[in-house]
C-alpha positions in Angstrom: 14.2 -17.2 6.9 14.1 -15.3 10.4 11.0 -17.7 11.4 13.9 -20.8 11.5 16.5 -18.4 13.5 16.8 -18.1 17.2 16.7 -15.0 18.5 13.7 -13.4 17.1 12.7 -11.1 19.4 15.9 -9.9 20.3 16.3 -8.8 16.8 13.0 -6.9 16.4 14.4 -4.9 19.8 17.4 -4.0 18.2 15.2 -2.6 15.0 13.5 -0.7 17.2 16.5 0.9 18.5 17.5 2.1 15.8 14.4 3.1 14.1 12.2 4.1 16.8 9.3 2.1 19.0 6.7 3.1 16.0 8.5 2.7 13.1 10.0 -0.9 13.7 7.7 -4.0 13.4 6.4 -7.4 12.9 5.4 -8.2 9.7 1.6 -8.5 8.5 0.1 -9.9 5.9 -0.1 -6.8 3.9 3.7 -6.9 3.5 3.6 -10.1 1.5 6.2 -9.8 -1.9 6.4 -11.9 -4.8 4.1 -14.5 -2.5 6.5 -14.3 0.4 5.8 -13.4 4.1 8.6 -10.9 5.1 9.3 -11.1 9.2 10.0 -7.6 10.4 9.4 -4.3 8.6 11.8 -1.1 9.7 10.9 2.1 8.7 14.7 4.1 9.0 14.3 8.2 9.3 18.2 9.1 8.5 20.9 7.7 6.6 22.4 6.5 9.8 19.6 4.8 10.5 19.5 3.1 7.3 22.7 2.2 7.2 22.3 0.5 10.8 19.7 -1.6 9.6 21.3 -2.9 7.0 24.7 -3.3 8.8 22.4 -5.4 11.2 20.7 -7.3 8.5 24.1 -8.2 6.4 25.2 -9.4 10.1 22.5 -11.5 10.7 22.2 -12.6 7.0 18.6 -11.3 6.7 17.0 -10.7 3.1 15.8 -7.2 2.7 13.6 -5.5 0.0 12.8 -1.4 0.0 9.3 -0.4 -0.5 8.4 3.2 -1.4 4.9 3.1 -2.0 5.0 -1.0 -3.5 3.3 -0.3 -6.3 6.2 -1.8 -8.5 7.5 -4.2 -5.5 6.5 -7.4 -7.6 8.5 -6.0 -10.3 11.2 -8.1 -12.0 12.5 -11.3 -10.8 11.3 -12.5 -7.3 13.2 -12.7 -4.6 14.1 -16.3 -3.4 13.4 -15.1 0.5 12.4 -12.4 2.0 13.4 -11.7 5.9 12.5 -8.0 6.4 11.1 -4.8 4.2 12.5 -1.9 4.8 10.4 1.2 4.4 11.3 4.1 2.7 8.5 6.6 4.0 10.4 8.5 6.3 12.9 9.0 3.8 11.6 11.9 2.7 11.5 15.7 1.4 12.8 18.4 -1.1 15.5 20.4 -0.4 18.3 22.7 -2.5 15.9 24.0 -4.9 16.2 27.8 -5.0 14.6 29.5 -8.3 18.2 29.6 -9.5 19.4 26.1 -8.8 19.3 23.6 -11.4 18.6 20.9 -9.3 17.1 19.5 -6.5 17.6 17.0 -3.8 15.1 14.9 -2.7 14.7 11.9 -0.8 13.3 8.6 -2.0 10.5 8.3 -0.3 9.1 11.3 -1.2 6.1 10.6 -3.7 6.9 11.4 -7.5 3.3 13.7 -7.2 4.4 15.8 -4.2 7.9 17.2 -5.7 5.8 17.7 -8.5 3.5 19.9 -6.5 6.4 21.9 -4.4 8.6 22.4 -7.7 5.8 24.0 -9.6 5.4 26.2 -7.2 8.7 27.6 -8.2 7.3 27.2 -11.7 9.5 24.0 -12.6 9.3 20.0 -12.5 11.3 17.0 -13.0 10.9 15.7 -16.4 9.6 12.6 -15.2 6.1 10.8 -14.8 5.7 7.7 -13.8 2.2 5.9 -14.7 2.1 4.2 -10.8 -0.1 6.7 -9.3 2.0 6.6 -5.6 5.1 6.3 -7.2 8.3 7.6 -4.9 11.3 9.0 -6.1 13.5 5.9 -4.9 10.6 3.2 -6.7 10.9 4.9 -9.6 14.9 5.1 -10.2 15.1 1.8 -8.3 13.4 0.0 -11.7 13.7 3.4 -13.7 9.7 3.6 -14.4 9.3 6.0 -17.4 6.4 7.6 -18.7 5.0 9.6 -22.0 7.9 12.1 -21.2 11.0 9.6 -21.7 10.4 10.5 -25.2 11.7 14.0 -25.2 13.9 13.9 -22.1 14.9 10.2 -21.3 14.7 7.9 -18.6 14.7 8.9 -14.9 17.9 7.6 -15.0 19.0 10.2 -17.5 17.3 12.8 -14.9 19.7 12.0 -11.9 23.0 14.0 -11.1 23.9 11.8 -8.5 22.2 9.4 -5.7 23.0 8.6 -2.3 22.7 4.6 -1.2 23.5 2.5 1.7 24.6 -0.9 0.2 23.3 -4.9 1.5 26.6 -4.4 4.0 25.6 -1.3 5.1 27.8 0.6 3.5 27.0 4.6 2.9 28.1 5.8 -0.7 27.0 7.9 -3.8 26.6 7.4 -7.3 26.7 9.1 -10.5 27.8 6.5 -13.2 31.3 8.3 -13.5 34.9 7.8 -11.7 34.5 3.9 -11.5 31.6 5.2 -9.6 28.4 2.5 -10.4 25.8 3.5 -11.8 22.0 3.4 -10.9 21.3 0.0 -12.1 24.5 -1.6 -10.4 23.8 -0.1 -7.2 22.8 -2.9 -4.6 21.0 -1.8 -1.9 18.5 1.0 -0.9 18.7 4.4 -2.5 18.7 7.6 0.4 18.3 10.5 -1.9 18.6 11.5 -5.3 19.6 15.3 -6.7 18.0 15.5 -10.0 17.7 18.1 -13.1 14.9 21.0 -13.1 13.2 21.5 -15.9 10.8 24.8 -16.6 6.7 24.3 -16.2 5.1 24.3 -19.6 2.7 26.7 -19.9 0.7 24.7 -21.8 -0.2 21.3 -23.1 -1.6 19.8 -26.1 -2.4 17.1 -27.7 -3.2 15.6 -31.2 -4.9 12.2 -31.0 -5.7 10.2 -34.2 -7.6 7.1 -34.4 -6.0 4.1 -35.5 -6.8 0.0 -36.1 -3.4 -2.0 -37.1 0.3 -1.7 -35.7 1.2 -0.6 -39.2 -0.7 2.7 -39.5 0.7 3.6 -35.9 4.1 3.4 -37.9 3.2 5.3 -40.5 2.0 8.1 -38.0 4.7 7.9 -35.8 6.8 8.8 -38.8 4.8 11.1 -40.1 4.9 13.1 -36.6 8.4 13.1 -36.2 8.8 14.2 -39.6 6.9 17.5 -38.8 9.7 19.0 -36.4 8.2 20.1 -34.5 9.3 18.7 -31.2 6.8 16.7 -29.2 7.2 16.4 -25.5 5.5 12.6 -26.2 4.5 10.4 -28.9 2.4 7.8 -27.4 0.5 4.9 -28.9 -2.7 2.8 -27.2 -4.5 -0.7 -29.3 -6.6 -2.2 -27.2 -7.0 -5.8 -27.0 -10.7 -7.3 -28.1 -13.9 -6.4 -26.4 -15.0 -9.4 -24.4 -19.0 -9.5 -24.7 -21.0 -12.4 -23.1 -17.7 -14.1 -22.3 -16.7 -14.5 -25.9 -14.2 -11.9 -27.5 -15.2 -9.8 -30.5 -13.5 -7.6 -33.1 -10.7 -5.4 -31.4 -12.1 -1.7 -31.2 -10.1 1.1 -32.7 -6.8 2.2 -30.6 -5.0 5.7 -31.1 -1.9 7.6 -31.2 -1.8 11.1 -29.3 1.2 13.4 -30.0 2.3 15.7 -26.7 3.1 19.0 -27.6 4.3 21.7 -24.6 5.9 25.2 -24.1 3.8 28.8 -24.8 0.7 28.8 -25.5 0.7 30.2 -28.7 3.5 28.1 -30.0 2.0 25.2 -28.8 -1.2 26.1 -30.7 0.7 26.5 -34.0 2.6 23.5 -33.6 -0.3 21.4 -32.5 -1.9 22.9 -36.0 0.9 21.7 -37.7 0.9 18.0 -36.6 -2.9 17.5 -36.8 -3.0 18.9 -40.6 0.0 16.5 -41.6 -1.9 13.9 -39.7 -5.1 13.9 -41.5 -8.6 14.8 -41.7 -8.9 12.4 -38.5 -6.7 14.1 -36.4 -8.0 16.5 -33.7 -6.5 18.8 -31.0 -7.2 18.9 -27.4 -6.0 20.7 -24.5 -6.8 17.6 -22.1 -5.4 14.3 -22.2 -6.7 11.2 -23.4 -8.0 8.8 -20.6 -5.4 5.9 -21.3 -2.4 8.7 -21.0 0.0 8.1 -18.7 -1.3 4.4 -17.5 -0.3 1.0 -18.2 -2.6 -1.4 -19.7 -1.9 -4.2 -17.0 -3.4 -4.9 -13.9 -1.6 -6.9 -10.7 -3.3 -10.2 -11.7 -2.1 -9.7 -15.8 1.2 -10.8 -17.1 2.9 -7.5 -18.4 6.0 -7.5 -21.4 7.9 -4.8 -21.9 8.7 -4.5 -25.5 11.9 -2.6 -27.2 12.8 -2.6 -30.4 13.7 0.5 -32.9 10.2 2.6 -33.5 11.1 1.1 -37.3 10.4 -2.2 -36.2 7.5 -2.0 -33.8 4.8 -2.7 -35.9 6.3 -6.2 -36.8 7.0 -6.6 -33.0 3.5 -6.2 -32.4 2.4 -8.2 -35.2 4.8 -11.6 -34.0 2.7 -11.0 -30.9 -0.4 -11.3 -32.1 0.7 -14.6 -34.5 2.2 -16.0 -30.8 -0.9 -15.6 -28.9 -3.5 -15.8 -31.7 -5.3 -13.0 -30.7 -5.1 -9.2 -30.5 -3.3 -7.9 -27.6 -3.7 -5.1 -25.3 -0.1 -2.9 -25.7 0.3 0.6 -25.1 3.7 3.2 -24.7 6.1 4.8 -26.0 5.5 4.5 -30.1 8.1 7.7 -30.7 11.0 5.6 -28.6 9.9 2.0 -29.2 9.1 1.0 -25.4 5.8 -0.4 -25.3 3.9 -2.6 -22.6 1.6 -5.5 -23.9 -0.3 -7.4 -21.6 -1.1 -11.5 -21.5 -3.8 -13.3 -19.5 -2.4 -14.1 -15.6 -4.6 -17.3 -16.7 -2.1 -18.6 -18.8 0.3 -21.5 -18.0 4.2 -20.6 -17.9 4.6 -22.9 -20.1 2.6 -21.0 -22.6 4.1 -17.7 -21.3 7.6 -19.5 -22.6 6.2 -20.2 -25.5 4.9 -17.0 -26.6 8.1 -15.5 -25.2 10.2 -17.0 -27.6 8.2 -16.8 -30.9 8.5 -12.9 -30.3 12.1 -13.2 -28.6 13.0 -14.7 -32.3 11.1 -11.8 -34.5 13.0 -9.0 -32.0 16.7 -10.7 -32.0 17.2 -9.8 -35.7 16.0 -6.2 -35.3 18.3 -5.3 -32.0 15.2 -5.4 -29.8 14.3 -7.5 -26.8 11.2 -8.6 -24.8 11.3 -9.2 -21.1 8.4 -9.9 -18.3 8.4 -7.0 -16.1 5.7 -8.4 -13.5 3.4 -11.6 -13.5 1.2 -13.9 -10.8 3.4 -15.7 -8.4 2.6 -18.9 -10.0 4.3 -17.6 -13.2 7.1 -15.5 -12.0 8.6 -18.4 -10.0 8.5 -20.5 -13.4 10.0 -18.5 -16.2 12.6 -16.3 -16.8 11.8 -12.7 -15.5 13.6 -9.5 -15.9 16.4 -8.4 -14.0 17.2 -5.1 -12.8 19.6 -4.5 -15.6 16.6 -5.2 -18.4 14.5 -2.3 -16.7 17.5 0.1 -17.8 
């Protein structure tokens, strides 16, 4: 770590050089990361900045870690040290999007909610939406965070043209998966910019929600729905786990499935119409969003699984859950694509987490799907196996 390194302060002068006397720092307690301190935190404006901080952090063998906003910076395995964060803000903007150009660029520290905001005036988005409410461009590709949307138009990932990176040595290059090139999730380093695919503005929304109680009727739904044709945007699933009352849980309450329909309005009506009547009697339409949409069922202090398996299989994914943990479950996602999150108690020991881990690890491995921690309490994440950058793609 810098704190054992001569030649502290000399560093943090050279940081400021090349970053600026504001934007170049000690480190504060707010900048902790998976439970480590980090020394300095640089703030870079321009790609050559960027790539002179890094240059002078592969020289000086420092660990760094971008942060956008860090509302996924605990995600995935933590890092073994941490020597300086490197901050993304500045790293910002929109540019190249003319009402006839099929992309834009943007800059990864621009928040996912403000492109949002300057494409539509344009009357177009990305087809993206992240559930971390500050999400940035470069947070979400860097762990490829996908929302209710993936269903009909993919990953982030699958959003991106190309990227522009600096790499751990400092090293300016781009990115598009093609040419030998690597792609997103082999690129080592901090991401600069990202051009990514337009997408028209619905011009309206709606959504058909039906209640539901077991794994297996979300199944029979989510067949049912895709069976109609009738193109959802988002076919998304939420059970709760049990109601907690007086400190002693009690019988889970009913979860749902809500099916996102979008384009004109009165096509979206008739399609809504359509879903809801093969749906049943239960089913209703609504122009608004269910409160759960778009959120994960974790908090920072829970121990989050991200769950993948064919949309055949879920239910019985779910269920092995449930057997492993002897209780209901709290899992909500993607039911139309088979991505759900499921959340454990940060309480647990990580021994336990293990165990649980690998009863569910051994239902999924004979239907093609996999299970991997995404984010968990310090004291857990240094003690199992957490997912790499690779599982979050």
């Amino acid at each position: 770590m810098v704190t054992a390194l001569p030649g502290r302060e000399p560093l943090l002068r050279a940081l400021i050089d090349i970053c600026g006397p504001d934007f170049a720092r000690e480190a504060g307690a707010a900048d902790m990361v998976a439970g480590h301190l980090a020394s300095f935190v640089a703030a870079p404006a321009t790609t050559r900045a960027a790539t002179d901080t890094l240059r002078l952090a592969a020289e000086r063998g420092l660990a760094v870690v971008p942060r956008g906003s860090g509302s996924k910076i605990d995600w995935g395995a933590p890092p073994r040290g941490i020597d300086m964060v490197l901050d993304t803000g500045r790293l910002g903007g929109v540019w190249d999007h003319q009402p006839d150009s099929p992309t834009a660029e943007i800059g990864s520290g621009t928040p996912v909610r403000a492109v949002q905001a300057a494409l539509a005036l344009t009357g177009r988005r990305l087809a993206v939406d992240p559930p971390s409410p500050g999400a940035t461009i470069g947070g979400m590709l860097a762990v490829n965070e996908s929302g209710p949307l993936r269903h009909r138009f993919g990953t982030p990932a699958a959003q991106v043209d190309r990227i522009t990176y600096v790499d751990r040595e400092g090293v300016a290059g781009e990115s598009d998966g093609e040419d030998g090139r690597p792609g997103i999730a082999e690129v080592d380093g901090v991401i600069l910019s990202a051009r990514m695919w337009l997408r028209p503005l619905p011009a309206a929304r709606r959504w058909v929600l039906v209640p539901v109680s077991t794994p297996l009727q979300v199944h029979h739904l989510v067949e049912e729905a895709l069976a109609q044709r009738a193109e959802p945007s988002a076919i998304e699933v939420d059970l709760p786990g049990p109601a907690a009352v007086g400190g002693r849980a009690t019988a889970q309450p009913p979860g749902s499935v809500a099916v996102l329909l979008e384009g004109g309005a009165a096509d979206v009506a008739d399609r809504a119409q359509q879903v809801a009547k093969s749906l049943g009697a239960a089913a209703t339409v609504s122009a608004t969003a269910p409160r759960w949409w778009g959120r994960y069922p974790f908090e920072r202090e829970d121990v989050a699984l991200r769950i993948t398996v064919a949309i055949a299989d879920l239910h019985a994914a779910v269920y092995a859950l449930r057997d492993a943990t002897g209780a209901g479950v709290p899992v909500r996602g993607s039911a139309g694509r088979g991505t759900v999150h499921a959340v454990l108690a940060g309480t647990l020991t990580a021994e336990r987490v293990e165990g649980i881990l690998d009863a569910v690890r051994g239902v999924l491995l004979a239907r093609g799907g996999r299970c991997v921690v995404i984010t968990a309490p310090s004291a857990i994440s240094t003690n199992i196996d957490m997912a790499g950058r690779r599982d979050l793609f």
